[in-house]
Backbone bond lengths (Angstrom), bond angles and torsions (degrees), N, CA, C in turn:
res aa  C-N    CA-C-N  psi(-1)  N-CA   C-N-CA  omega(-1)  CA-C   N-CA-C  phi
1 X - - - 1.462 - - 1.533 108.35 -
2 X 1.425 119.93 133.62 1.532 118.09 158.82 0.964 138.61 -71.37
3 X 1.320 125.36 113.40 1.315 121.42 -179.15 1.729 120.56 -52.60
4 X 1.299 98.24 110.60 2.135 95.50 175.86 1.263 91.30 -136.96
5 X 0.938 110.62 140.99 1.492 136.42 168.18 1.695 113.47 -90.42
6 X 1.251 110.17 83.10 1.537 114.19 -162.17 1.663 112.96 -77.23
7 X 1.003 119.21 26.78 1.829 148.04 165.37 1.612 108.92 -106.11
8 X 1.221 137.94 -2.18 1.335 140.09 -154.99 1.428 84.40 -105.06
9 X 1.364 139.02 156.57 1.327 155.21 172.88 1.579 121.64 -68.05
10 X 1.568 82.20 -33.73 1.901 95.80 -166.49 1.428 101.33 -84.25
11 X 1.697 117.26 -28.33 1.271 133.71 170.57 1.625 111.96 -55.62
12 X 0.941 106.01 -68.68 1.489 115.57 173.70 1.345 117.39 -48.66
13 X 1.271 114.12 -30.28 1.559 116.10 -172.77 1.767 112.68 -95.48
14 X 1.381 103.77 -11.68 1.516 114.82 171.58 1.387 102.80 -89.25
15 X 1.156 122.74 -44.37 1.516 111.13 173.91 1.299 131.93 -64.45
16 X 1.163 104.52 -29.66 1.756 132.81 169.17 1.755 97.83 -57.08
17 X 0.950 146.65 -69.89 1.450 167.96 113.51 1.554 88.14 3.06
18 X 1.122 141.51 -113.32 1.231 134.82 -165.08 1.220 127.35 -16.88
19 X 1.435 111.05 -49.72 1.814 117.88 155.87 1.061 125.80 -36.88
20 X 1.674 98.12 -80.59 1.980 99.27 171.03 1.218 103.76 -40.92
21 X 1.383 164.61 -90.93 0.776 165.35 -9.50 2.128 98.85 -172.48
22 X 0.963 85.80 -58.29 1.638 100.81 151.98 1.536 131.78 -87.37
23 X 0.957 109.30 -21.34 1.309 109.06 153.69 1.919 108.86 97.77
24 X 1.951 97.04 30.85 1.458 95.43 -163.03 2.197 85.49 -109.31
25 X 1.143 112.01 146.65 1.303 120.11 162.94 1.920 109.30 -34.07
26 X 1.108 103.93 143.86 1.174 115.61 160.65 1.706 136.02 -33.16
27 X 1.738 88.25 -74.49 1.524 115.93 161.28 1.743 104.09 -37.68
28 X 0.717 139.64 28.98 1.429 156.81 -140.10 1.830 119.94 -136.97
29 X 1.370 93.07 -39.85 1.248 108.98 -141.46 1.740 89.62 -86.22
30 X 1.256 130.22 -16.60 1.470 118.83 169.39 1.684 125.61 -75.85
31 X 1.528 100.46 -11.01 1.752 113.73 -169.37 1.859 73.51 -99.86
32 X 0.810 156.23 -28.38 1.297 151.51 -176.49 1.390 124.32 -67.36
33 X 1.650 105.69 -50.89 1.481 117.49 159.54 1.179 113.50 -82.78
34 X 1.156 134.91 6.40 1.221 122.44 166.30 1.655 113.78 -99.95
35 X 1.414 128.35 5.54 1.149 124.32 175.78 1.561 95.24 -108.52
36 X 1.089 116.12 -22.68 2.135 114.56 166.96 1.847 95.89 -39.19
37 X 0.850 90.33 -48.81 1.917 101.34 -162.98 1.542 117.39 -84.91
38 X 1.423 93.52 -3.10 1.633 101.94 166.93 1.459 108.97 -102.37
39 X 1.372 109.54 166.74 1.409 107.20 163.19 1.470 123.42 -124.64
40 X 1.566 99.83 129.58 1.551 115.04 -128.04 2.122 100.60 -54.56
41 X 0.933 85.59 -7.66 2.522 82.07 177.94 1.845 87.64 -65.44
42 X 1.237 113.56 -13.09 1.660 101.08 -174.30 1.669 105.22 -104.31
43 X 1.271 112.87 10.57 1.518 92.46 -162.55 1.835 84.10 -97.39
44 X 1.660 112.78 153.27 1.274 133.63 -178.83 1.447 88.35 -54.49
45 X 1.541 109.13 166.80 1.141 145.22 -156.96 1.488 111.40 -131.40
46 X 1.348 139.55 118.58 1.401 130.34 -174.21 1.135 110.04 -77.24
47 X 1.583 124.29 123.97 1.057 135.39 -167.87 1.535 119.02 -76.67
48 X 1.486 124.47 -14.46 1.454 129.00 -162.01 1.130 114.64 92.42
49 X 1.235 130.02 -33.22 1.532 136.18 -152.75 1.658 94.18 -67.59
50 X 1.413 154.51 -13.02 1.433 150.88 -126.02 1.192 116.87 21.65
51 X 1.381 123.99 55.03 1.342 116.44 179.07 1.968 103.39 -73.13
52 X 1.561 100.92 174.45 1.547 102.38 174.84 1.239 105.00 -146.44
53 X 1.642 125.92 120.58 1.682 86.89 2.41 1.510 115.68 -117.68
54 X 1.043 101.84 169.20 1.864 119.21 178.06 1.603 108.83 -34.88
55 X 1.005 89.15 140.93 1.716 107.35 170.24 1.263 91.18 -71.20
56 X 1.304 127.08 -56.98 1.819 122.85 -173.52 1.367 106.51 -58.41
57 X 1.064 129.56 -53.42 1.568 140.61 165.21 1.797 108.20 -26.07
58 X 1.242 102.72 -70.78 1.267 105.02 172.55 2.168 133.98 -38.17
59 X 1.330 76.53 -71.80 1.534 115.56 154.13 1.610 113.45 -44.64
60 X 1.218 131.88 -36.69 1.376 119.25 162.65 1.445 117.84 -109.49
61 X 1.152 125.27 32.07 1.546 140.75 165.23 2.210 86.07 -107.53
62 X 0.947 128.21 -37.46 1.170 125.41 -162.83 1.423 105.33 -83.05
63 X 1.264 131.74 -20.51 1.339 141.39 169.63 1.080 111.59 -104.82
64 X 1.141 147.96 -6.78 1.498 161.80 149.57 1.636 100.42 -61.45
65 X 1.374 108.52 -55.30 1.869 112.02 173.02 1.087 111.75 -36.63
66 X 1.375 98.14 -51.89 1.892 120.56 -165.75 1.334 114.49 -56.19
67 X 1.779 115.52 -55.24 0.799 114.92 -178.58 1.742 138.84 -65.74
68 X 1.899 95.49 -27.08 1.162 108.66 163.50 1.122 134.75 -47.79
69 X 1.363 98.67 -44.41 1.864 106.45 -173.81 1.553 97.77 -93.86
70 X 1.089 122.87 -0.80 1.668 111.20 160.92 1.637 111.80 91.28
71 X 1.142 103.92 35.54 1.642 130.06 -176.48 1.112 117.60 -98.30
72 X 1.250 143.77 149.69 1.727 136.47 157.98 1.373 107.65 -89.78
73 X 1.138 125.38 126.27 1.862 157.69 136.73 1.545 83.64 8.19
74 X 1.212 110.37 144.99 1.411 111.23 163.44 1.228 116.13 -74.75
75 X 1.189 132.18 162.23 1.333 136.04 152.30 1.441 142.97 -69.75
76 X 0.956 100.99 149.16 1.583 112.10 172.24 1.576 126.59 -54.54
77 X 0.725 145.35 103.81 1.833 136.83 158.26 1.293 85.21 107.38
């Protein structure tokens, strides 16, 4: 898991950016930092159903964060 401190400014402002960026609403942006702080074998799984928004949706605003601030993706296992 990466350490982010999802209270940090630059944090907030990459996720903010990460949204647009993916194309998920704003109102958004707390299910977003809250998967920074997970480690991603825990983050939900998109079910197919098209819910909105997507678990994948989510999930690539959260690696989009990552990438902004110049972090590696969490890992696997």
């Amino acid at each position: 898991m990466v350490d982010v401190d999802v209270n940090d400014p630059a944090v907030k402002e990459a996720v903010q950016q990460a949204c647009i960026d993916v194309g998920l609403p704003l109102a958004y942006r707390s299910v977003v930092s809250q998967l920074l702080r997970t480690p991603s074998t825990e983050w939900p799984a998109c079910c197919g159903e098209g819910c909105f928004p997507c678990q994948q949706s989510l999930a690539d605003a959260a690696h989009r964060a990552l990438e902004l601030l110049g972090k590696s993706p969490p890992k696997e296992g």
